[in-house]
Structures are given as structure tokens and as C-alpha cells.
C-alpha positions in Angstrom: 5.3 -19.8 -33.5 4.8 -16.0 -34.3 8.0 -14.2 -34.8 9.2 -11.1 -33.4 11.4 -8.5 -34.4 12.4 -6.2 -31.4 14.2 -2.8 -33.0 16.7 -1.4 -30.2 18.7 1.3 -30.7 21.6 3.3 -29.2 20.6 5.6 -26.1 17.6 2.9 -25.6 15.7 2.8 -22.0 16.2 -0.4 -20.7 12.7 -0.7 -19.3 11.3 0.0 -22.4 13.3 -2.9 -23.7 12.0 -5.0 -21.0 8.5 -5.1 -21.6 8.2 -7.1 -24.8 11.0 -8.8 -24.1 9.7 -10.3 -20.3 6.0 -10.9 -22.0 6.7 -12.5 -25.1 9.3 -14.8 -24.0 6.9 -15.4 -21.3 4.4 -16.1 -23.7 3.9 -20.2 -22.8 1.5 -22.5 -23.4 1.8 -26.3 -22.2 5.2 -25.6 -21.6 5.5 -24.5 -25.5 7.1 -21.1 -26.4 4.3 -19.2 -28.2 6.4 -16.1 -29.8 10.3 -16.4 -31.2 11.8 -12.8 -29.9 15.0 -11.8 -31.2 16.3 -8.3 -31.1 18.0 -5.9 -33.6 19.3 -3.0 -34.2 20.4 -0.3 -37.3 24.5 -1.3 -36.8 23.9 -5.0 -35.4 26.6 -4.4 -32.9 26.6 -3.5 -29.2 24.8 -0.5 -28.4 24.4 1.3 -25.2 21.2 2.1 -23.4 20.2 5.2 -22.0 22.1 4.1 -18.5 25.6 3.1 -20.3 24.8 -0.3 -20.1 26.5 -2.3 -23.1 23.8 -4.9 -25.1 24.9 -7.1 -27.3 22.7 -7.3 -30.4 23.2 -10.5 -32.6 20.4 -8.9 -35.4 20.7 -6.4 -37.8 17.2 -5.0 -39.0 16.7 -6.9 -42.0 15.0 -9.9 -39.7 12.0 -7.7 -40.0 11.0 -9.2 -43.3 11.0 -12.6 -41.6 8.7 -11.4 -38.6 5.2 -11.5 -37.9 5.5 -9.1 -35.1 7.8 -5.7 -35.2 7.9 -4.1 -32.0 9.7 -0.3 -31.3 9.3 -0.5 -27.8 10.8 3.7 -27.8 12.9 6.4 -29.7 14.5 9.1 -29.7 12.1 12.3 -31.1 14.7 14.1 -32.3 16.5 10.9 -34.4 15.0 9.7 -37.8 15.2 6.1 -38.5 17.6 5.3 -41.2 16.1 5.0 -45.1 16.7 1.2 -44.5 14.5 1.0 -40.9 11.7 3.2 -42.8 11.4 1.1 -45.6 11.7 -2.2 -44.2 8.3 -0.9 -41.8 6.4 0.1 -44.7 7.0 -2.9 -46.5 5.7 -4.4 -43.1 2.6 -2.5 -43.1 1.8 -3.5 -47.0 2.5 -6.9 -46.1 -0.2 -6.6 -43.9 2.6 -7.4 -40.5 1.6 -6.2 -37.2 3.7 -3.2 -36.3 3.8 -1.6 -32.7 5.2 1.8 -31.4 5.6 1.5 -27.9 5.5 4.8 -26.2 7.6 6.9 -27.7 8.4 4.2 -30.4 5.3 6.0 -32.4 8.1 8.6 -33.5 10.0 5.9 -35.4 6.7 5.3 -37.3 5.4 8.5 -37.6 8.6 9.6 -39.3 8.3 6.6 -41.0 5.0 7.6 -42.2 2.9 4.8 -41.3 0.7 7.2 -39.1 -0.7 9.8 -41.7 -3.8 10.2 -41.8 -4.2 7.4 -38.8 -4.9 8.3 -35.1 -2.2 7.3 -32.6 -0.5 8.4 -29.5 2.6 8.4 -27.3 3.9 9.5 -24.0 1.4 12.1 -23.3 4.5 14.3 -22.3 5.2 14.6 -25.6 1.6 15.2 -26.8 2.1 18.6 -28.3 5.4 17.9 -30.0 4.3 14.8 -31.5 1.5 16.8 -33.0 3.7 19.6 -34.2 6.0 17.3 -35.6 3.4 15.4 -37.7 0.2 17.2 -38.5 -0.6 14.5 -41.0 -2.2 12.4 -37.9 -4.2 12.5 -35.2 -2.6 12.5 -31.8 -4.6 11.7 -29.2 -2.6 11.2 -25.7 -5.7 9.6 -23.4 -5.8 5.8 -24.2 -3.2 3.6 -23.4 -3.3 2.4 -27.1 -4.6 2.5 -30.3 -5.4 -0.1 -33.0 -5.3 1.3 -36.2 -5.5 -1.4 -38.8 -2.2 -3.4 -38.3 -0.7 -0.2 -36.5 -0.6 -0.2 -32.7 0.6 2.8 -30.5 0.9 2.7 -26.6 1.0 5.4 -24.6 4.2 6.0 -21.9 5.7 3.3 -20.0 3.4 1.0 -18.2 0.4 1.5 -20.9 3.2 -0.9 -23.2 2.5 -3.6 -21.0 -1.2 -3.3 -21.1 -0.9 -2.9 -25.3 1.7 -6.5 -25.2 -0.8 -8.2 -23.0 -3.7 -7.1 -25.7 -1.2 -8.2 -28.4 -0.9 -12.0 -26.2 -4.6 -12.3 -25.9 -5.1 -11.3 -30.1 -2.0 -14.1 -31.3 -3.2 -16.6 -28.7 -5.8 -16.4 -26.1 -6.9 -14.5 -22.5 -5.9 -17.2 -20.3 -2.6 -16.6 -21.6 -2.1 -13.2 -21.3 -3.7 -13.2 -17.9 -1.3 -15.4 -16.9 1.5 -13.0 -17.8 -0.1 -10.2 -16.3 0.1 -12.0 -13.2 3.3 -12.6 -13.2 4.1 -8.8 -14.7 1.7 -7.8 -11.0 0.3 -6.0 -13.9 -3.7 -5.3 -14.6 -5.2 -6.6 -18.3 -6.8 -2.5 -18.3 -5.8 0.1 -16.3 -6.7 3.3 -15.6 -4.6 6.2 -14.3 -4.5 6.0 -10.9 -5.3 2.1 -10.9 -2.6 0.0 -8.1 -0.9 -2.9 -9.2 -2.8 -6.5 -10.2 -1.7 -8.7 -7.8 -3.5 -12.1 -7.3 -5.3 -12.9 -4.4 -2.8 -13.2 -2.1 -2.1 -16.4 0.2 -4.0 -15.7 4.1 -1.0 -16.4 6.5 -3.1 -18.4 9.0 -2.7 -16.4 12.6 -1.7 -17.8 15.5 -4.8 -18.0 17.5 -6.9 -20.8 16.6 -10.0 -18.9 16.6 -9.2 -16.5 14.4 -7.8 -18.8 11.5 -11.2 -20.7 12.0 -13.2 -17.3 12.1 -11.1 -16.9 8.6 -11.9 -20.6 7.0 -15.5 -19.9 7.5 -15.2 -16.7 6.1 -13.6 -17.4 3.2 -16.1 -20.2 2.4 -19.2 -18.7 2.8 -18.1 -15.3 1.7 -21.5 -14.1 0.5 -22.6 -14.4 4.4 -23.4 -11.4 6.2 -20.8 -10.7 9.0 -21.1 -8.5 11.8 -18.3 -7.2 14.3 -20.6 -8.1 17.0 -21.4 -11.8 15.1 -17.4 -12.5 14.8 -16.6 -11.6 17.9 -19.1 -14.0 19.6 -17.7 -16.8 16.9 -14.3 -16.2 18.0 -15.6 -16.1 22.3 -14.3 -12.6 22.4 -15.3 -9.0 23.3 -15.6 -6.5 20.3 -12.9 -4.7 21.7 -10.6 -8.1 22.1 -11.5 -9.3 19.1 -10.6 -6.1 16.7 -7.3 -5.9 18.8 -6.5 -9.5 18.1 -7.4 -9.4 14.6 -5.7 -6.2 13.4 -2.5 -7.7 15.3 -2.8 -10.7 13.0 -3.3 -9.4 10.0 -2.5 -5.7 9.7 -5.4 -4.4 9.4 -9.2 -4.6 10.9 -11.6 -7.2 10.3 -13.6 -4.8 8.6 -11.3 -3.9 6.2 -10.0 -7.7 5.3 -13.3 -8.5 5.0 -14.0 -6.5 1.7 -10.6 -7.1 0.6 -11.6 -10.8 1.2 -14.9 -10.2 -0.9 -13.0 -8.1 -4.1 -10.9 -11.0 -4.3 -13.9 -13.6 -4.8 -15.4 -11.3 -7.1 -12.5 -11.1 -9.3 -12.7 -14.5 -9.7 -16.2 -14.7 -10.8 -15.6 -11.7 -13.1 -13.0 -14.2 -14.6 -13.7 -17.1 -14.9 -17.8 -16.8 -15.0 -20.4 -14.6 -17.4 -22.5 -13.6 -14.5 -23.9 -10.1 -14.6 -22.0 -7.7 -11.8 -25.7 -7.6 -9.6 -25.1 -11.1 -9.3 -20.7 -10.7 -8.6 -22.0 -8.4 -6.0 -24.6 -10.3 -4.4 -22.7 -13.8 -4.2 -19.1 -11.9 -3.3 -21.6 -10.7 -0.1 -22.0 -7.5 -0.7 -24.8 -5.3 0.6 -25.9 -3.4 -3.2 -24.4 -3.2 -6.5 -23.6 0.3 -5.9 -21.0 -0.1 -2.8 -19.2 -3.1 -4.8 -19.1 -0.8 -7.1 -17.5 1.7 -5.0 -15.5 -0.3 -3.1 -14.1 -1.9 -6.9 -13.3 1.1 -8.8 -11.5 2.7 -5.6 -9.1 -0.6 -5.3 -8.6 -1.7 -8.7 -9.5 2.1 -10.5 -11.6 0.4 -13.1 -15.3 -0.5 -13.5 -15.7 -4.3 -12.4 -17.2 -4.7 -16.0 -14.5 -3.1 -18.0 -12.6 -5.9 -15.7 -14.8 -8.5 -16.7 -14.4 -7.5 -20.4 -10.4 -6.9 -20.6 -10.2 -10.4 -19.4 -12.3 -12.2 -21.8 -11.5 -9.8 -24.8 -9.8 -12.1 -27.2 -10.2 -9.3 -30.2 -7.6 -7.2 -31.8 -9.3 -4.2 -32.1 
């Protein structure tokens, strides 16, 4: 079981806290805990987050010589860790130890220095003032994080579930941390304007008996070509009939479902199979390449191969 040293601190975000704490103790495999996540702090005592909230903390920082794992999830720019906090990470770092700075948790290593002469980044927010703070490393604020070694920085926020997920699949496998991420309604790579992963959802079968049959035979032979004309006919309805009925159904038009219905296959395949994207297109039904293409990055707001990669990356760096 890999162990994990969480550093809180007072005036901490409680989402920030959050993330590593929901996906590590998530972290399952046959029913079996993978990761050991206990939290500390500087004082070992309560603390209060940035909301006023009291947390109790049962761990004072020294369990970060017993961990395999030491995550900051944030900080404070303007506070510098305590002598004790900045040598217990570099010993870290010499012992070779994974060490993570969450968002704005890269201050707590930079003034540690664990980042000179390393690249890294942060909120991007803070881009400029994490620069002028440390010119002794290279900030750069577009990924969502960076692997530098044993070093890992995340950008703001959300990009710290993406880095934990990445940290899952590197300890353990994908399957894992895809689980997780489904759970978390969270994406294994995102991009900036990217919605939320959520897994194919259930089909509430409609009322009308034709149209749940219409939607059987769909979903089964998905790679058909469907035509509003063709449906219609199936279903022993007008076109006009027929697109009323439907959209009153299912909240939105036949059309539409149907290449939600056909990203949702294709996921799958870019999953759980190694086939190229012509042939994710072509068996998910659609007409070229190009417009799954389209239709992919303007859902997901990622490439269906950088998809098909973040979910079978098993790799660190």
C-alpha cells in the first residue's frame, strides 16, 4: 500500500483539500485500499480552512519521512513553509519520494527550493508572481501539470484532479484511475473549455413502444446509417409526428441523440480497444473521420486520440 502524506495548513481551501483526499481513498482495487492517506499539518492541531471551518488534524509533519507520496494540495504565496516543512521535502526529493504541488501548492516547494532550475507551474493567475518570486525556475502556466523527475506541479483547481488521476494510473494502473474519474464526473485529459466526463448515461426507455424499439435497434446497430425519413417509417409515423414525439421523450431531437448515441460507442472503443480513430469513426457510424472529429473535440474539447491515449497511459512522465 503506498502511503500518503497530505500537508494542510491554516487558511486551507477545502476543495483543494478534497481532491487527493476523494481520489486516493477512492483508490480500490478488488475491494483493497491501494493508498494509506493521512493528513498533517505544521502545529498538528485543528486548523481552520479558508471558510472557518475547524479540521482536526491527528499528524504533525514528521509522517512525511514515512510516506511514499507527499502531496501540497495549495498555499498561501505570501507564507513560507517553516525550516522543518522545507527540510523534511528535500530530504523527500533526495530520497527519491514523489512530491506534488497542487495548484498553488508549487509555492510551498518553490520556497522550498525543489523547483530551481526545474520547469513547473501553478494557478495561471498567479503566473507572473510566481515567476517574480523565483527566477531560479521556469514557470510555465499552460499544462495542467508537469513531471519533473519526482516533482509534480498542477495547474489551478480542477487540473489537480487530472495530475491525481495521472498519479493513480503511475502507482497502479488506468482501469483504476478511470474508474475514479468516473466517479469524480471528471475527464483523464482535459482541455480548457472541455465539459464534464460523465459515462454514458442510462436511456430512460419512453413511453411509446415504438420509439423505445426505434432506440434498441439503434443502439445495437449503431454504425447503421439512419435517416429522419427511415425512422420515421420504422416507428409508422410522419417526419413531423415522429420529431415531435421523439424530442418530447427525450429532450432533444433524434438527430441530436443520435450522435450523442454514436460519441458514446466511440468512447468505448477508444477504451477499451487499440483501433485506429478511421476505424472508431466508421464502426461508431459516422459519415468521415473528419466530422467525428468535429463532432468529438466540440463535446469532449479533446482530440479522440489524445482520449485514446490518456486512458491507456500507464507512464509517469
Amino acid at each position: 500500500m503506498i502511503e500518503v502524506a497530505v500537508v494542510a495548513f491554516e487558511g486551507i481551501s477545502l476543495f483543494h483539500l478534497s481532491v487527493p483526499l476523494a481520489i486516493f481513498r477512492d483508490a480500490v482495487s478488488c475491494e483493497q485500499k491501494l493508498f494509506n492517506v493521512r493528513v498533517c499539518s505544521q502545529t498538528n492541531e485543528h486548523i481552520h480552512s479558508a471558510d472557518g471551518l475547524s479540521i482536526a488534524i491527528h499528524h504533525d509533519i514528521s509522517i512525511i519521512k514515512q510516506a511514499d507520496l507527499i502531496i501540497v494540495p495549495s498555499w498561501l504565496p505570501n507564507q513560507v513553509p517553516s525550516s522543518q516543512l522545507q527540510e523534511l521535502l528535500n530530504e523527500a526529493k533526495k530520497d527519491k519520494k514523489l512530491i506534488v504541488g497542487l495548484c498553488l501548492g508549487a509555492y510551498s516547494l518553490a520556497y522550498s527550493g525543489l523547483l530551481d532550475n526545474l520547469r513547473a507551474t501553478t494557478h495561471w493567475k498567479y503566473g507572473d508572481d510566481f515567476t517574480k518570486r523565483f527566477p531560479l525556475l521556469t514557470c510555465d502556466i499552460n499544462p495542467l501539470y508537469i513531471v519533473e523527475d519526482n516533482i509534480i506541479t498542477s495547474a489551478g483547481s480542477a487540473a489537480a484532479i487530472d495530475c491525481c488521476l495521472h498519479i493513480v494510473k503511475h502507482y497502479y494502473s488506468a482501469k483504476v484511475a478511470n474508474q475514479i474519474a468516473r466517479v469524480m464526473v471528471s475527464s483523464p485529459e482535459r482541455s480548457g473549455g472541455q465539459n464534464q466526463y460523465i459515462e454514458n448515461p442510462t436511456i430512460k426507455k419512453p413511453s411509446d413502444a415504438r420509439i423505445a424499439n426505434l432506440i434498441d435497434l439503434v443502439l445495437e446497430n449503431i454504425s447503421d446509417n439512419y435517416t429522419l425519413n427511415g425512422v420515421a417509417n420504422y416507428c409508422m409515423m410522419s417526419v413531423r409526428s415522429f420529431s415531435r414525439n421523439f424530442k418530447s421523450a427525450n429532450g432533444i431531437s433524434f438527430n441530436a441523440w443520435l450522435i450523442d448515441a454514436r460519441l458514446n460507442h466511440s468512447l468505448e472503443l477508444l477504451e477499451s480497444t487499440s483501433l485506429s480513430i478511421t476505424e472508431v469513426s466508421e464502426k461508431s457510424g459516422f459519415s468521415s473521420e473528419q466530422i467525428y472529429r468535429k463532432h468529438f473535440y466540440h463535446k469532449y474539447g479533446v482530440a479522440p486520440k489524445a482520449w485514446q491515449i490518456m486512458f491507456k497511459s500507464k507512464s509517469i512522465s
